[in-house]
NUZAZA-341452 format. One record per residue: residue in three letters; x, y, z of N, C-alpha, C in turn. Coordinates in Angstrom, 3 decimals. Each point is the difference from the previous one (the first is absolute). Layout:
// residues N
(r "ALA" (X Y Z) (X Y Z) (X Y Z));
...
END
This chain:
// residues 113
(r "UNK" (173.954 191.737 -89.144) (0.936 0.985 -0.543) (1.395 -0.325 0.515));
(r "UNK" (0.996 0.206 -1.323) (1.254 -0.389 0.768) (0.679 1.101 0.072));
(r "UNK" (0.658 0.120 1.919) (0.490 1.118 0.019) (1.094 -0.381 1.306));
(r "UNK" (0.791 0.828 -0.070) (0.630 0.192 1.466) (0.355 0.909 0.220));
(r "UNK" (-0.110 0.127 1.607) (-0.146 1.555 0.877) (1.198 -0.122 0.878));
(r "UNK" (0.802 1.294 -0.055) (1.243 0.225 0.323) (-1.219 0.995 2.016));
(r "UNK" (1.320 -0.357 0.869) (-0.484 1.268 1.050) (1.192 -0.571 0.767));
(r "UNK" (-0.090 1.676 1.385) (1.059 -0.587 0.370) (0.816 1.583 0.054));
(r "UNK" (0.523 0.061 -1.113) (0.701 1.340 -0.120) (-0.330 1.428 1.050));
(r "UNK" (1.227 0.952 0.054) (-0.323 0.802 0.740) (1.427 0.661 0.116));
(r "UNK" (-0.208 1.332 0.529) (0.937 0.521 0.111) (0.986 -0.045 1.601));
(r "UNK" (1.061 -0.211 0.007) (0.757 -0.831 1.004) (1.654 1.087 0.201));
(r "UNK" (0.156 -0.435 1.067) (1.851 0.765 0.110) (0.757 -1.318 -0.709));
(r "UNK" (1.000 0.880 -0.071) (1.193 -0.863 0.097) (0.426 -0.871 0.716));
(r "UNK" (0.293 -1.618 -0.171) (-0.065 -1.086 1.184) (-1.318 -0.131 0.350));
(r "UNK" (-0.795 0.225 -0.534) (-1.186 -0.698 0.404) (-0.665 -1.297 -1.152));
(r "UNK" (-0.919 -0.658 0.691) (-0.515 -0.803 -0.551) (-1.634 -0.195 -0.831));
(r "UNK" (-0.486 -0.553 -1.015) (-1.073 -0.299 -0.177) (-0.564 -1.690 -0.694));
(r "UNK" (-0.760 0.071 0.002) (-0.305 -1.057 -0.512) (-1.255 0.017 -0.807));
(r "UNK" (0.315 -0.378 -1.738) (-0.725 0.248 -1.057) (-1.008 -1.008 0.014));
(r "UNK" (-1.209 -0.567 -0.737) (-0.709 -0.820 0.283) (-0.179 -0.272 -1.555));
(r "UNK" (-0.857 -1.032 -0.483) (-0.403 -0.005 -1.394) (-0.688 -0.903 0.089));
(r "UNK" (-1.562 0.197 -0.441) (-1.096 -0.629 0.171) (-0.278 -0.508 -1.721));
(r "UNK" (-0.216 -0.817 0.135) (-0.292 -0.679 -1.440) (-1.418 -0.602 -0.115));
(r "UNK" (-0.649 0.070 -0.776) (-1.144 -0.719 -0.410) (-0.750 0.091 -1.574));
(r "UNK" (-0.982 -0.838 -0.122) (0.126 -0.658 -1.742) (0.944 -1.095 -0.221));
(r "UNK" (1.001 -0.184 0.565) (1.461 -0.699 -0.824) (-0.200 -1.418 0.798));
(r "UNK" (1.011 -0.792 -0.279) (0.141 -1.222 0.778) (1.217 0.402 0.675));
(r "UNK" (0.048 0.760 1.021) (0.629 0.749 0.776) (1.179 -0.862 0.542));
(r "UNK" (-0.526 -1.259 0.621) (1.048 -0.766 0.558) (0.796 -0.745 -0.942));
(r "UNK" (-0.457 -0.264 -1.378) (0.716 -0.847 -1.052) (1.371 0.773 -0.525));
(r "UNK" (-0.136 1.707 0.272) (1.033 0.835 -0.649) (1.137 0.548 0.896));
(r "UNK" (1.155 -0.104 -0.530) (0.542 1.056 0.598) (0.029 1.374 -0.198));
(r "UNK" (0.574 0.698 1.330) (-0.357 1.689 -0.018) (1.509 0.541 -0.027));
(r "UNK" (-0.609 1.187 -0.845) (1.483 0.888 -0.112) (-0.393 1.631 0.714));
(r "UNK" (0.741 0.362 0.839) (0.355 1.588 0.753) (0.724 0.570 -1.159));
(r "UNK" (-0.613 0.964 -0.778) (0.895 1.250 -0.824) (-0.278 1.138 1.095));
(r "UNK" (0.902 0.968 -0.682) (0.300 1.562 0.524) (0.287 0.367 -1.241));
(r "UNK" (-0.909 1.392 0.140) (0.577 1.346 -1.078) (0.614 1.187 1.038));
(r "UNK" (1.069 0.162 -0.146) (0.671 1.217 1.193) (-0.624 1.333 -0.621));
(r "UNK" (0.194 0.626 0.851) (-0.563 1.474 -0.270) (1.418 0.465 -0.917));
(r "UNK" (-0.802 0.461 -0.807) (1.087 0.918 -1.559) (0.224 -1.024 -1.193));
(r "UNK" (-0.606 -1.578 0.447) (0.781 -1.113 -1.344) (-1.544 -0.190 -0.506));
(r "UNK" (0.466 -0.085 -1.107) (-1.076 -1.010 -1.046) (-0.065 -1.123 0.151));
(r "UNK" (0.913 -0.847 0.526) (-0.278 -1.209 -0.084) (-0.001 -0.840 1.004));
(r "UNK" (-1.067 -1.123 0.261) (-0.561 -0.502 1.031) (1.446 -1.274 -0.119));
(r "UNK" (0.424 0.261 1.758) (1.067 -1.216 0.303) (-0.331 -0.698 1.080));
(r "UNK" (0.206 -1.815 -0.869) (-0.341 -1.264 0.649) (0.478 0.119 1.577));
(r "UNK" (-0.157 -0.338 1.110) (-0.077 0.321 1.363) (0.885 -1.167 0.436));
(r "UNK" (-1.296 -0.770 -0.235) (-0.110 -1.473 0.289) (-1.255 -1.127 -0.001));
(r "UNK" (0.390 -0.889 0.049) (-0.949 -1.246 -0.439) (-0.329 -1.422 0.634));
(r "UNK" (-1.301 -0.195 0.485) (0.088 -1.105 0.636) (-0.873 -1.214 -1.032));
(r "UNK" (0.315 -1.458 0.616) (-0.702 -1.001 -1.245) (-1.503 -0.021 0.814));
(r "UNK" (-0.718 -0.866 -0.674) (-1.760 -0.252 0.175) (0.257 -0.321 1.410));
(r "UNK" (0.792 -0.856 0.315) (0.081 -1.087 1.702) (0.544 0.941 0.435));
(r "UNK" (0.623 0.938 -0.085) (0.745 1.170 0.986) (1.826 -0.553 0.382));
(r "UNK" (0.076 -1.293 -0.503) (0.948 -0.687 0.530) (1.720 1.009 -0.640));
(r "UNK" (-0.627 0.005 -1.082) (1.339 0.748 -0.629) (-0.105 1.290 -0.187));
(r "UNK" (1.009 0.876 0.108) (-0.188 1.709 0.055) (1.258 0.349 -0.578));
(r "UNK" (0.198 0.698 -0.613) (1.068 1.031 -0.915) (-0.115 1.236 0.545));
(r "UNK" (1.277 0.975 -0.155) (0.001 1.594 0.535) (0.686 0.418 -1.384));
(r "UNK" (-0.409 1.863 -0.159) (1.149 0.403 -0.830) (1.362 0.314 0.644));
(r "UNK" (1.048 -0.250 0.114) (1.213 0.427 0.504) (-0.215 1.542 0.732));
(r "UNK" (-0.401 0.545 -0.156) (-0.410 1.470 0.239) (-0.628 -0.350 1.501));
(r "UNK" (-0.896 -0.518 -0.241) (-0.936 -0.515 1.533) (0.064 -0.730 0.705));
(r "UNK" (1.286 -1.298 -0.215) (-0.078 -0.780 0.664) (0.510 0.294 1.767));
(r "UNK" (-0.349 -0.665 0.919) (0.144 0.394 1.216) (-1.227 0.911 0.653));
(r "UNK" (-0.696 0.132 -0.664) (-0.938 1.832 -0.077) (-1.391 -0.342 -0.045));
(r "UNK" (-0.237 -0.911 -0.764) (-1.274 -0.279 -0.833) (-0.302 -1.591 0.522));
(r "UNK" (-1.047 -0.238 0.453) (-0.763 -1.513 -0.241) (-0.542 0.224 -0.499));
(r "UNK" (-0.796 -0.881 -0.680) (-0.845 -0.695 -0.589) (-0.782 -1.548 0.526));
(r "UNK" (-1.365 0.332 0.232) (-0.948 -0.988 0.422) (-1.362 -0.090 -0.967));
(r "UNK" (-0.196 -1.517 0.539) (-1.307 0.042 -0.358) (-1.078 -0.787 1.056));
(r "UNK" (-1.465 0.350 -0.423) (-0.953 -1.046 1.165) (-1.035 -0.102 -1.437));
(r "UNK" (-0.072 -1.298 -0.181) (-0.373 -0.321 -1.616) (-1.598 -0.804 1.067));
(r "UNK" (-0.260 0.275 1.271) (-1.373 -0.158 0.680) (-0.664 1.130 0.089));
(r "UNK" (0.669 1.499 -0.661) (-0.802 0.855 0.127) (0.198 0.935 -1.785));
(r "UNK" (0.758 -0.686 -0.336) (-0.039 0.453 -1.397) (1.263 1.280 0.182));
(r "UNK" (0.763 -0.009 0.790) (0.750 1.285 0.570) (0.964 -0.083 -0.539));
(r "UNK" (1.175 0.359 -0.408) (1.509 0.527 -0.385) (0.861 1.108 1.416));
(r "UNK" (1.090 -0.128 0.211) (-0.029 1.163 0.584) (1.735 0.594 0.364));
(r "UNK" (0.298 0.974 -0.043) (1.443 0.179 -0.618) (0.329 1.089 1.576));
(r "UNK" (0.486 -0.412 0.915) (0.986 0.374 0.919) (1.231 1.104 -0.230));
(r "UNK" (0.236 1.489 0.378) (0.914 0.848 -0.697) (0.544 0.285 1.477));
(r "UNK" (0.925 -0.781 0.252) (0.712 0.861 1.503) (1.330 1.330 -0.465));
(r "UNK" (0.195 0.862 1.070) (1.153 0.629 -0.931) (-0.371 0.802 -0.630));
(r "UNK" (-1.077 0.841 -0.503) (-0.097 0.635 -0.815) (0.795 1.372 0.290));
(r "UNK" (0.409 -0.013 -1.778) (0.654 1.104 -0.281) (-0.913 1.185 -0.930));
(r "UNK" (0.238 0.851 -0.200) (-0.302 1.143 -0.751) (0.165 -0.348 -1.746));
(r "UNK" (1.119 -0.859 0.008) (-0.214 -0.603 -1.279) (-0.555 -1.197 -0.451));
(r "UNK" (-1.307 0.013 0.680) (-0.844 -1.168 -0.063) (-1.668 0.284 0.030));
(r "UNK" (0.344 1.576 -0.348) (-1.092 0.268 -0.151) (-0.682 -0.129 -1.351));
(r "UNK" (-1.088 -0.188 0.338) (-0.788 -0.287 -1.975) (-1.573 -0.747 0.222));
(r "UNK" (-0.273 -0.661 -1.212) (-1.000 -0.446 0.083) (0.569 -1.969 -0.390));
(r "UNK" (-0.800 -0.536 1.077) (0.212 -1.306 -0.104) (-1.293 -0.708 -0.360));
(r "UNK" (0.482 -1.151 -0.748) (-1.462 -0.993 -1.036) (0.435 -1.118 0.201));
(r "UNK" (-1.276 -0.767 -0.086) (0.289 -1.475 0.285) (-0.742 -0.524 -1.095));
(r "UNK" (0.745 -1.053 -0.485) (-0.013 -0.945 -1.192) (-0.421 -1.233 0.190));
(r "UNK" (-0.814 -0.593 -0.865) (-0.462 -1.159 -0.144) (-0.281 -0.568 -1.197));
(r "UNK" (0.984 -0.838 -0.859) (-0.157 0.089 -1.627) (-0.186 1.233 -0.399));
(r "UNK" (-1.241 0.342 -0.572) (-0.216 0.805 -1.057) (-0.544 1.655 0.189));
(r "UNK" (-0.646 -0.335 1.213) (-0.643 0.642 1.245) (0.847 0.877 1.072));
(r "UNK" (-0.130 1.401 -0.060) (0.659 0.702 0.891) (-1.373 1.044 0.622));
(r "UNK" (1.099 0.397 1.449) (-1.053 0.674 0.969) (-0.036 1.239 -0.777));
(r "UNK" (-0.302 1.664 0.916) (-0.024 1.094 -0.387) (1.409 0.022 0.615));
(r "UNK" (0.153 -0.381 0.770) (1.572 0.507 0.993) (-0.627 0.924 1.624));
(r "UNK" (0.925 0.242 0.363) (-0.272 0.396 1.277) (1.551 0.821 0.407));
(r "UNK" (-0.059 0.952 0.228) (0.717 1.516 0.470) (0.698 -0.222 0.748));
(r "UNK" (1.615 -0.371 0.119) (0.846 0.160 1.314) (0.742 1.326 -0.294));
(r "UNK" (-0.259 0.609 1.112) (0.781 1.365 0.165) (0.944 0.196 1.350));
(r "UNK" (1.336 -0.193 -0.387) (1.197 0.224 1.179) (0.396 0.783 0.481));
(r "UNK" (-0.226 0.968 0.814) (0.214 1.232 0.274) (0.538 0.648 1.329));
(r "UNK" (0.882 0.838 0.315) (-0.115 0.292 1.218) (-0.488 1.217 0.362));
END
């Protein structure tokens, strides 16, 4: 079955940190690259994060996140995994991880104090 599993999420203060995970399997996991979306709480529409290639070698941010956000991968455990230092209150939402065609359920960041 092809699927991938978002975890990780949780509810956090302000300036704090987490770290998202994204488990992939079914796919040729290491052949693809992965994309981090966010849907913020109140939008319809899911926004690109950031993106790393199959080798992990190359990584992209959205302007919004850069400084804020890594992006990794361990393509020996089939893993993805997206680094959020900094969090703000407007970064709360639900985050999904992409792989071609294939997306997770997402996983719940809530910023709060």
């Amino acid at each position: 079955q092809v699927q991938l599993v978002e975890s990780g999420g949780g509810s956090v203060q302000p300036g704090g940190s987490l770290r998202l995970s994204c488990e992939g399997s079914g796919l040729s996991f290491e052949s693809k690259g992965v994309g981090w979306y966010r849907q913020l709480s109140g939008k319809e529409a899911r926004e690109w994060v950031a993106g790393i290639s199959s080798s992990g070698v190359r990584t992209n941010y959205a302007n919004s996140v850069k400084g804020r956000f890594t992006i990794s991968r361990d393509n020996t455990k089939n893993m993805a995994y997206l680094r959020i230092d900094g969090l703000k209150p407007e970064d709360t939402g639900v985050y999904f991880c992409q792989v071609a065609t294939t997306w997770g359920r997402g996983v719940q960041v809530t910023v709060s104090s």
